[in-house]
NUTOR-820838 format. One record per atom (N, C-alpha, C): atom name; residue in one letter; z, x, y. Coordinates in pm, 1 decimal, decimal comma. Last residue first. Example, Ala and Ser with C-alpha at 12.3 -4.5 7.8 and 13.67 -1.06 7.14 Angstrom:
+----+---+----------+----------+----------+
|  a | r |        w |        u |        v |
+----+---+----------+----------+----------+
|  N | S |    708,0 |   1285,0 |   -225,0 |
| CA | S |    714,0 |   1367,0 |   -106,0 |
|  C | S |    787,0 |   1290,0 |      3,0 |
|  N | A |    780,0 |   1319,0 |   -569,0 |
| CA | A |    780,0 |   1230,0 |   -450,0 |
|  C | A |    780,0 |   1320,0 |   -330,0 |
+----+---+----------+----------+----------+
This chain:
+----+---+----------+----------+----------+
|  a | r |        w |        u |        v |
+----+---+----------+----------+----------+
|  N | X |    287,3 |   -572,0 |  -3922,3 |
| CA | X |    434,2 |   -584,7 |  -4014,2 |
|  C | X |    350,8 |   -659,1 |  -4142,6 |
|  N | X |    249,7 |   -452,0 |  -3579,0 |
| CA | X |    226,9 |   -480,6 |  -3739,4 |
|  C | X |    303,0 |   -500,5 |  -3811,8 |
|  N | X |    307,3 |   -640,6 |  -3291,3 |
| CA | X |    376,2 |   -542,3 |  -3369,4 |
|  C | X |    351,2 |   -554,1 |  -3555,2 |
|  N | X |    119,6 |   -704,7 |  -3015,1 |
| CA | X |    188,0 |   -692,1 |  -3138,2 |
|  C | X |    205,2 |   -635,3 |  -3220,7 |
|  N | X |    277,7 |   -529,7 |  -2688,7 |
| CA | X |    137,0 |   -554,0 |  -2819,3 |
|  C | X |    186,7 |   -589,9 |  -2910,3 |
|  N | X |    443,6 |   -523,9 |  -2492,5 |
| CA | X |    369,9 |   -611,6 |  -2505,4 |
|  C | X |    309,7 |   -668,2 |  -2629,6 |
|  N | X |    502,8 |   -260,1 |  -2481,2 |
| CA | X |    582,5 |   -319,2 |  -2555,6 |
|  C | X |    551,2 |   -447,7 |  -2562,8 |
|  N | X |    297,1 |     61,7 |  -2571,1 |
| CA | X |    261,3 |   -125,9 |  -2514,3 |
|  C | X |    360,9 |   -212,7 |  -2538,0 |
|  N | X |    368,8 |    339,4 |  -2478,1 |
| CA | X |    349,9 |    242,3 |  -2574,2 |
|  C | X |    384,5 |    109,2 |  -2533,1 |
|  N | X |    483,8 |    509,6 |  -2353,8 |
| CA | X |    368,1 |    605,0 |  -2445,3 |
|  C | X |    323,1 |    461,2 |  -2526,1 |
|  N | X |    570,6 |    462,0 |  -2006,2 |
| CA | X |    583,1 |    459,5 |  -2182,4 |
|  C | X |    456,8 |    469,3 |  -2247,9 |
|  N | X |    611,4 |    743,8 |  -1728,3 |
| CA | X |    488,3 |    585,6 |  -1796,0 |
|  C | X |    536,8 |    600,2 |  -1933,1 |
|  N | X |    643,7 |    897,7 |  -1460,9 |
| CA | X |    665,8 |    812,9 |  -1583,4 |
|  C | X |    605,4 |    703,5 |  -1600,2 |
|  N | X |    596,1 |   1109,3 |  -1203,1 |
| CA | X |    609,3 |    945,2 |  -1293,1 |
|  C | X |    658,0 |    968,6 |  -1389,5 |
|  N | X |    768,6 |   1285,4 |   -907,8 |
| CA | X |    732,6 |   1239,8 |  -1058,8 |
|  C | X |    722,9 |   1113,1 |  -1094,1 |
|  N | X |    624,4 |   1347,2 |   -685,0 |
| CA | X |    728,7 |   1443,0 |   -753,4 |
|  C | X |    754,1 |   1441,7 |   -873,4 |
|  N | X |    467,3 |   1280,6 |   -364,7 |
| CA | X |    487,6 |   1253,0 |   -514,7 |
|  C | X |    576,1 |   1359,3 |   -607,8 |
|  N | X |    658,3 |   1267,7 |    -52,7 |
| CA | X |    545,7 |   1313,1 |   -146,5 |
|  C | X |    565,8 |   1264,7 |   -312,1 |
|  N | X |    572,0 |    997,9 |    206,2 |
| CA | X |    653,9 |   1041,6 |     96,0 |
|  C | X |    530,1 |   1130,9 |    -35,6 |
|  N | X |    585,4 |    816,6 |    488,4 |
| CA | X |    487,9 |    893,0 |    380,3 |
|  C | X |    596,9 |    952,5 |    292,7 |
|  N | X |    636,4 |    474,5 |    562,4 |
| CA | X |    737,1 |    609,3 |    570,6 |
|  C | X |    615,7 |    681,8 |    460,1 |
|  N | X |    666,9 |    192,7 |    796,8 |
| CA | X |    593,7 |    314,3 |    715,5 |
|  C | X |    669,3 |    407,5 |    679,2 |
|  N | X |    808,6 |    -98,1 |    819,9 |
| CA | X |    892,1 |     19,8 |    853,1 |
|  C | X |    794,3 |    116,2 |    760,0 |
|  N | X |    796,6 |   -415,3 |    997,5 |
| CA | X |    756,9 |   -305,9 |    935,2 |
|  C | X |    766,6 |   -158,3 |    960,9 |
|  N | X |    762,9 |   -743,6 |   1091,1 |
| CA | X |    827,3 |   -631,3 |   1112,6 |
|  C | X |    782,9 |   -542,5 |    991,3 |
|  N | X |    464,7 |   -978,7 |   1139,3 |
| CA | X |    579,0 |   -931,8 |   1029,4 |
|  C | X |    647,4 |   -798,9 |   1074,8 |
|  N | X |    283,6 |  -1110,2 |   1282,6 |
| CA | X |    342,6 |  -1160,8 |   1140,4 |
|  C | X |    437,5 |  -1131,0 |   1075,3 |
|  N | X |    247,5 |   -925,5 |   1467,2 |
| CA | X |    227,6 |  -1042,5 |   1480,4 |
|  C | X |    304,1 |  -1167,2 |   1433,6 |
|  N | X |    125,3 |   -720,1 |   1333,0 |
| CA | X |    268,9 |   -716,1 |   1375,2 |
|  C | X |    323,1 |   -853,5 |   1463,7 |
|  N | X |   -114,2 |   -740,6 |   1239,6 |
| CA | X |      3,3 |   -758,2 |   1141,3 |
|  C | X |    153,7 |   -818,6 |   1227,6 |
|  N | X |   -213,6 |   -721,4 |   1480,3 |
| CA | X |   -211,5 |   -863,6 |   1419,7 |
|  C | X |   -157,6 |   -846,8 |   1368,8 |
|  N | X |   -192,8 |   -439,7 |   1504,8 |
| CA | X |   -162,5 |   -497,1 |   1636,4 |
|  C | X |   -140,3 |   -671,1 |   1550,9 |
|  N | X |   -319,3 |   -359,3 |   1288,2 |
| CA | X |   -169,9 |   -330,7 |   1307,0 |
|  C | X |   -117,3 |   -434,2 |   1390,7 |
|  N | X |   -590,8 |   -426,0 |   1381,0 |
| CA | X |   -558,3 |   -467,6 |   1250,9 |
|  C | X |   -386,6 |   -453,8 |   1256,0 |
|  N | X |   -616,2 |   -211,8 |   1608,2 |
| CA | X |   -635,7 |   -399,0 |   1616,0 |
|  C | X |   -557,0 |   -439,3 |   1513,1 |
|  N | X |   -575,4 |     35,0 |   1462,5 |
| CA | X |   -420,6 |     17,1 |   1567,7 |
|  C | X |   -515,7 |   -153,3 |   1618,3 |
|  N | X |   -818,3 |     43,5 |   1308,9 |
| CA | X |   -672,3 |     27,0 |   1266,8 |
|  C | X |   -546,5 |     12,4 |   1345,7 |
|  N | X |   -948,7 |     17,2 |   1553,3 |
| CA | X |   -994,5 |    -13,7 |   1420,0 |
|  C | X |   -869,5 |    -40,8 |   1376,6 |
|  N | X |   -928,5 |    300,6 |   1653,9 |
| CA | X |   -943,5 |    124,7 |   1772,4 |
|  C | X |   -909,2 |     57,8 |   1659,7 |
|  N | X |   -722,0 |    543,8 |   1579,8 |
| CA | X |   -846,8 |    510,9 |   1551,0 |
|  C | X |   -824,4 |    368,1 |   1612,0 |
|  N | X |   -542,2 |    734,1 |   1627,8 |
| CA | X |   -635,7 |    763,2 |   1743,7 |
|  C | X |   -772,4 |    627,2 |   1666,1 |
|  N | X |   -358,9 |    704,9 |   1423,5 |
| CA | X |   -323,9 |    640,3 |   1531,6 |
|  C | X |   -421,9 |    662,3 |   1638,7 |
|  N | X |   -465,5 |    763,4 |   1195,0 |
| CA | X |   -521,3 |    656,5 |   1234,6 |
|  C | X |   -507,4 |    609,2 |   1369,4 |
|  N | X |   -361,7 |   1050,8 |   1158,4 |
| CA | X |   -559,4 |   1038,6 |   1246,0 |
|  C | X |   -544,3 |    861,9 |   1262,0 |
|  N | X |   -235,0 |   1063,3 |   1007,1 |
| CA | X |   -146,0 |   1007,2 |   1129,8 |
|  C | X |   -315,8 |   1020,2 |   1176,4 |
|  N | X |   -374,0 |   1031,6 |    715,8 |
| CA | X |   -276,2 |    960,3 |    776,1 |
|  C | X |   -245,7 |    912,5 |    931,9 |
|  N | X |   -442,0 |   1340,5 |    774,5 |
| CA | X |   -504,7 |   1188,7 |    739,9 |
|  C | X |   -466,8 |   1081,5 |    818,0 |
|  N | X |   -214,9 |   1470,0 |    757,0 |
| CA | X |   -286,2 |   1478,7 |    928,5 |
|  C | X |   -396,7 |   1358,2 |    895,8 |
|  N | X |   -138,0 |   1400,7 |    498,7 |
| CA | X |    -37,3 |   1382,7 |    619,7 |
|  C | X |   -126,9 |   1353,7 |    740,4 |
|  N | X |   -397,6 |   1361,3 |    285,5 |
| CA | X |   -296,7 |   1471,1 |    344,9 |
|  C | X |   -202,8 |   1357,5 |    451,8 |
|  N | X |   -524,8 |   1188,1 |    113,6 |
| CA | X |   -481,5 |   1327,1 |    110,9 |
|  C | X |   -455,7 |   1417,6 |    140,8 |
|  N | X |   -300,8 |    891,1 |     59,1 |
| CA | X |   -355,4 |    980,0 |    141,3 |
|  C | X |   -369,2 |   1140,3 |    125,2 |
|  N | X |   -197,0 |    535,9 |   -137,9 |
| CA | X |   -212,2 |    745,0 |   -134,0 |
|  C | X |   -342,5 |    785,6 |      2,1 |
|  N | X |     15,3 |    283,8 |    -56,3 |
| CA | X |   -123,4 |    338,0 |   -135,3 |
|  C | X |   -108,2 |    515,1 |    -38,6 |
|  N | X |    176,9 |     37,3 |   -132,6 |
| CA | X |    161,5 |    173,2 |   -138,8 |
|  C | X |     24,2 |    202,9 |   -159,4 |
|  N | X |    361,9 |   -211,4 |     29,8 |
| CA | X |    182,5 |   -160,0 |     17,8 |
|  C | X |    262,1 |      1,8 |    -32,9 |
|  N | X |    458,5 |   -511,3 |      7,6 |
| CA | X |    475,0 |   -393,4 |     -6,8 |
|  C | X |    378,5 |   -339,9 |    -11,8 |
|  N | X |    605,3 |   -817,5 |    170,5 |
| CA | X |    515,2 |   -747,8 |    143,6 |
|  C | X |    505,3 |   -588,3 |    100,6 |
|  N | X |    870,5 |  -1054,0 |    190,6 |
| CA | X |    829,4 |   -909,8 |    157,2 |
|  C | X |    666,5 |   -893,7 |    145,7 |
|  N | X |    927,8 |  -1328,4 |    144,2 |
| CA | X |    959,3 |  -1314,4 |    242,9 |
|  C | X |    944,1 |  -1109,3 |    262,9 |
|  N | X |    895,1 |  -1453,8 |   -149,5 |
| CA | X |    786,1 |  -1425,7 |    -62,3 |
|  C | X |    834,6 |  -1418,3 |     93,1 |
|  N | X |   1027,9 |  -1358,0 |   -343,6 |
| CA | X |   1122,9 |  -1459,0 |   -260,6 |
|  C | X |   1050,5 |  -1516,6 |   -134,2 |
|  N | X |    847,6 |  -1221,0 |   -488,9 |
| CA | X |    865,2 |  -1352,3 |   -554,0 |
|  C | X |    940,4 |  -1451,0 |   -447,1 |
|  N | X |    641,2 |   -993,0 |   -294,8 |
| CA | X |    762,4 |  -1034,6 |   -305,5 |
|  C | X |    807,3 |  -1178,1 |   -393,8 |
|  N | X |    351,9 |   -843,1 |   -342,4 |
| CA | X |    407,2 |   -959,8 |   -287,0 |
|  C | X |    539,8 |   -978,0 |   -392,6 |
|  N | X |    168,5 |   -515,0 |   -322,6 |
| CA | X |    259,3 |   -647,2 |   -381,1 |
|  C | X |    360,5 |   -710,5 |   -266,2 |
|  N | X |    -93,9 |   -341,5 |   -339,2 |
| CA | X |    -31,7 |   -424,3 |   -246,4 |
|  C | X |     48,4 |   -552,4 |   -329,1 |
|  N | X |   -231,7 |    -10,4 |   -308,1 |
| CA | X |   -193,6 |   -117,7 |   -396,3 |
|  C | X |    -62,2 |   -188,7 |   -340,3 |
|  N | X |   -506,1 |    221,3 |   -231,1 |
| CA | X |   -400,7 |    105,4 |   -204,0 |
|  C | X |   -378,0 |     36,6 |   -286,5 |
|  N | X |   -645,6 |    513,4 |   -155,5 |
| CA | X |   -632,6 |    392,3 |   -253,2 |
|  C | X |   -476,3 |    333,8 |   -224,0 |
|  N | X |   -737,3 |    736,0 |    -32,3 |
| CA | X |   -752,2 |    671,0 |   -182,6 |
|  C | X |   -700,7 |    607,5 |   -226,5 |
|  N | X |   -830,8 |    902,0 |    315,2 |
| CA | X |   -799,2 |    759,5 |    229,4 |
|  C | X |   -825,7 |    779,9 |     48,1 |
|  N | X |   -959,5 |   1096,0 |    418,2 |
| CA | X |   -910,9 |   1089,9 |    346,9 |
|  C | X |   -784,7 |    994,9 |    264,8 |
|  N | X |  -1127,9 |    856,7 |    654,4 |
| CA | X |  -1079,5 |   1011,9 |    604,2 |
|  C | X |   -985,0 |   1043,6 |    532,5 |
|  N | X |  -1138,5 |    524,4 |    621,0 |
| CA | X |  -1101,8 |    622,3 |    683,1 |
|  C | X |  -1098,3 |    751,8 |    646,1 |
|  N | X |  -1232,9 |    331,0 |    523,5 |
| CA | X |  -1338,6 |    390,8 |    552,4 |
|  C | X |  -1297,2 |    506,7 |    611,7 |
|  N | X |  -1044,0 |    183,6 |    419,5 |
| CA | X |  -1112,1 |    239,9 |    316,8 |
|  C | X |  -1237,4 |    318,1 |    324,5 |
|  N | X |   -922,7 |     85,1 |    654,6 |
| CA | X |   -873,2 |    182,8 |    586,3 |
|  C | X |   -953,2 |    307,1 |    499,1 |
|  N | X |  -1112,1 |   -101,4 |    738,5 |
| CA | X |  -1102,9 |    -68,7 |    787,2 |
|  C | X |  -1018,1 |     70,3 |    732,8 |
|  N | X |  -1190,6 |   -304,8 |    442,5 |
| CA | X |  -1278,1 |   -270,5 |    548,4 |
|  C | X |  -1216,0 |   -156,2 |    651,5 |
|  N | X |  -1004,2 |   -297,8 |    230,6 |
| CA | X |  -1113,1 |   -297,7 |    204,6 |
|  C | X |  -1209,2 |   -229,3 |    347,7 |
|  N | X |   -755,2 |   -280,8 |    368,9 |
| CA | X |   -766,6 |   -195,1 |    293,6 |
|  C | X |   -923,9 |   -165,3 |    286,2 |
|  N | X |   -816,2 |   -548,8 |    556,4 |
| CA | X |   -800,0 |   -378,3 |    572,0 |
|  C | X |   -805,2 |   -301,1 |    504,7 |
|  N | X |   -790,6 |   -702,6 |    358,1 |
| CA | X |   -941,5 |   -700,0 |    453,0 |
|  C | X |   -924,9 |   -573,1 |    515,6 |
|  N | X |   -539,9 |   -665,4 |    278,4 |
| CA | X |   -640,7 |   -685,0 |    141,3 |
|  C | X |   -769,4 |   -611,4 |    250,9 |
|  N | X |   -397,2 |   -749,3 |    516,8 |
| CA | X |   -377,6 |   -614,0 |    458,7 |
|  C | X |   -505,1 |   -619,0 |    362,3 |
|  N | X |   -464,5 |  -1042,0 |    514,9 |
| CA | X |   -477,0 |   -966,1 |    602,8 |
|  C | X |   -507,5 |   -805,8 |    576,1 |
|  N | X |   -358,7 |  -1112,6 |    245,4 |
| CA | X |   -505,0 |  -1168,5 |    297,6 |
|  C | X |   -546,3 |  -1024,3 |    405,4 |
|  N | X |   -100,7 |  -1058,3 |    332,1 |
| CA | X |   -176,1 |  -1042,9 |    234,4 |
|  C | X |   -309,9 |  -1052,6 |    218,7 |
|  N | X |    -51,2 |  -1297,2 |    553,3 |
| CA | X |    -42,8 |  -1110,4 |    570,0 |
|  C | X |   -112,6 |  -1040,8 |    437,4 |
|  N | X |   -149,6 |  -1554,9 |    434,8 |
| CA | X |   -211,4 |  -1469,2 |    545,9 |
|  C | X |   -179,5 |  -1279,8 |    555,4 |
|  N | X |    105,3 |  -1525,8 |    237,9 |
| CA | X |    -35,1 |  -1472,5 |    183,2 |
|  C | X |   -113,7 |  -1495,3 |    294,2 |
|  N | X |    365,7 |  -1533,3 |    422,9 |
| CA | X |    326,4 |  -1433,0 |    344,7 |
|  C | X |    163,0 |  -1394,3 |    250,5 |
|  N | X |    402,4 |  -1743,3 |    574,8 |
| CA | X |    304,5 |  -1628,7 |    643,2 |
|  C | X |    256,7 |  -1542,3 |    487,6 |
|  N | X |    608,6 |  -1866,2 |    510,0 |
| CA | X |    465,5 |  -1981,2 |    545,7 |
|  C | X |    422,9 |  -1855,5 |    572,1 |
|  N | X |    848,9 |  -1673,3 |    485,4 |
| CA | X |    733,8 |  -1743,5 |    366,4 |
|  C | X |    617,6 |  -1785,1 |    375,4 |
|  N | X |    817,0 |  -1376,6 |    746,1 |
| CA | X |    833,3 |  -1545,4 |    663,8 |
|  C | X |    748,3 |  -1604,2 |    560,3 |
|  N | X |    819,0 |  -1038,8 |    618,8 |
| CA | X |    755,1 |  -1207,0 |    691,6 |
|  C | X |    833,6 |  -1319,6 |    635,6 |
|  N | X |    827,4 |   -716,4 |    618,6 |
| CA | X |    970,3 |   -849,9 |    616,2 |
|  C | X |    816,3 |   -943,7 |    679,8 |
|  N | X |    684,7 |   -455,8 |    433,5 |
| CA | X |    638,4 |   -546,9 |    554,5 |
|  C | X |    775,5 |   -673,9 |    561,0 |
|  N | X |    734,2 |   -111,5 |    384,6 |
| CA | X |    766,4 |   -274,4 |    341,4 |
|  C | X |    791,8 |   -340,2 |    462,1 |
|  N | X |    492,9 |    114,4 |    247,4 |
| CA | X |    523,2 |     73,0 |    419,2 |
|  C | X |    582,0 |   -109,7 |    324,0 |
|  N | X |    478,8 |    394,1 |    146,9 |
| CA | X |    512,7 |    304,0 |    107,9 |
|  C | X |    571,4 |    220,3 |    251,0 |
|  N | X |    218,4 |    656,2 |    132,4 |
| CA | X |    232,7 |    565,8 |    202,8 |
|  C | X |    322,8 |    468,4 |    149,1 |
|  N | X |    195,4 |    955,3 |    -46,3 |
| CA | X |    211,5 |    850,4 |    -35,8 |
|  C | X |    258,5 |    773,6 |     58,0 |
|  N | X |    -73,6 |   1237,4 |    -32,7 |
| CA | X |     81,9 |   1186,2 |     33,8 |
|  C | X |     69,5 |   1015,7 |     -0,8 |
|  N | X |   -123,5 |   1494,8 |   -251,0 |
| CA | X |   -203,4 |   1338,7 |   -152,6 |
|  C | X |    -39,8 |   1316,6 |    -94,7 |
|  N | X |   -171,1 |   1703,6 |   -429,6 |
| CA | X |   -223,2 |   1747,0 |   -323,4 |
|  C | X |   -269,9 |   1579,1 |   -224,7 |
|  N | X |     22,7 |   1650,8 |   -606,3 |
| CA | X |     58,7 |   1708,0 |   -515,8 |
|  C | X |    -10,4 |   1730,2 |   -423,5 |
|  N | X |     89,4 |   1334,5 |   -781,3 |
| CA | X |    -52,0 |   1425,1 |   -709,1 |
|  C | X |     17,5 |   1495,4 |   -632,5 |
|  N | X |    164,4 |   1171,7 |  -1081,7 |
| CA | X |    220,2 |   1285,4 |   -974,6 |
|  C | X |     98,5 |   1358,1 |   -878,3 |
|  N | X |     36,9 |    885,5 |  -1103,5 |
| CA | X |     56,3 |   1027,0 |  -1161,8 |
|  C | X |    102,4 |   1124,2 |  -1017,3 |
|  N | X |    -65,0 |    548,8 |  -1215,1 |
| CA | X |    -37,9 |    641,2 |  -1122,9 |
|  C | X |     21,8 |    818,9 |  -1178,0 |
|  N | X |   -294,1 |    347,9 |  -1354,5 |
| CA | X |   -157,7 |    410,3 |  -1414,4 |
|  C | X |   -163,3 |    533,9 |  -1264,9 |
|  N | X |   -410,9 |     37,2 |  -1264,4 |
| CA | X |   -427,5 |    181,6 |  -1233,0 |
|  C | X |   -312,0 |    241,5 |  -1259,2 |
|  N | X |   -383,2 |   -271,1 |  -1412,2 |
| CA | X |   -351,2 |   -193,5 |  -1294,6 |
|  C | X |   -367,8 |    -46,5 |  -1328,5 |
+----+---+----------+----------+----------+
C-alpha cells in the first residue's frame, strides 16, 4: 500500500459508507468502478483508497483532492451524482473533507525478520 504524508496543498475525503453484509462487496465493487472510471477522470482528483469493514457492515473510502472547489465541482457533474444515486441505494453515508496535518509511519518493518 502507498505510504501517505501530510499534503497541504490536497484535501482529504473520508466518507464511511453503513451497508448490510449481503451488500457489502457489490458496494465495493461499485466504489472500485468509480474510482476507476468516473472519479478518476475528474479535476483535480488523486487518489483513493477503499477499506472494508471485518464486521462487513462498513465501507471506508479515503482518498485526496487538490482542492475543496475540486471536490464540490462533482455536484454539477451527471456522472458522479448516477454513481451516488446507486450507492445510496445500498448504503447511508456521511462525506466530510478534512485537511492533512500529520502522519506517521515506523522507521521499521516489525514484520521482517530479525537477524540474530
Amino acid at each position: 500500500m502507498a505510504a501517505t504524508s501530510p499534503q497541504p496543498d490536497a484535501m482529504t475525503l473520508i466518507n464511511v459508507f453503513v451497508v448490510e453484509p449481503d451488500n457489502q462487496q457489490k458496494l465495493v465493487e461499485m466504489l472500485t468502478w468509480a474510482a476507476e472510471n468516473v472519479m478518476g477522470k475528474q479535476p483535480g482528483y488523486r487518489s483513493a483508497h477503499i477499506h472494508r469493514s471485518l464486521d462487513g457492515t462498513k465501507v471506508a473510502v479515503y482518498a485526496q483532492w487538490r482542492s475543496r472547489e475540486d471536490f464540490e465541482g462533482l455536484a454539477n457533474n451527471a456522472d458522479a451524482a448516477a454513481h451516488m444515486g446507486r450507492v445510496r441505494a445500498l448504503a447511508s453515508f456521511e462525506p466530510v473533507l478534512y485537511e492533512d496535518v500529520f502522519t506517521h509511519q515506523t522507521t521499521t518493518d516489525p514484520s521482517a525478520p530479525v537477524a540474530g
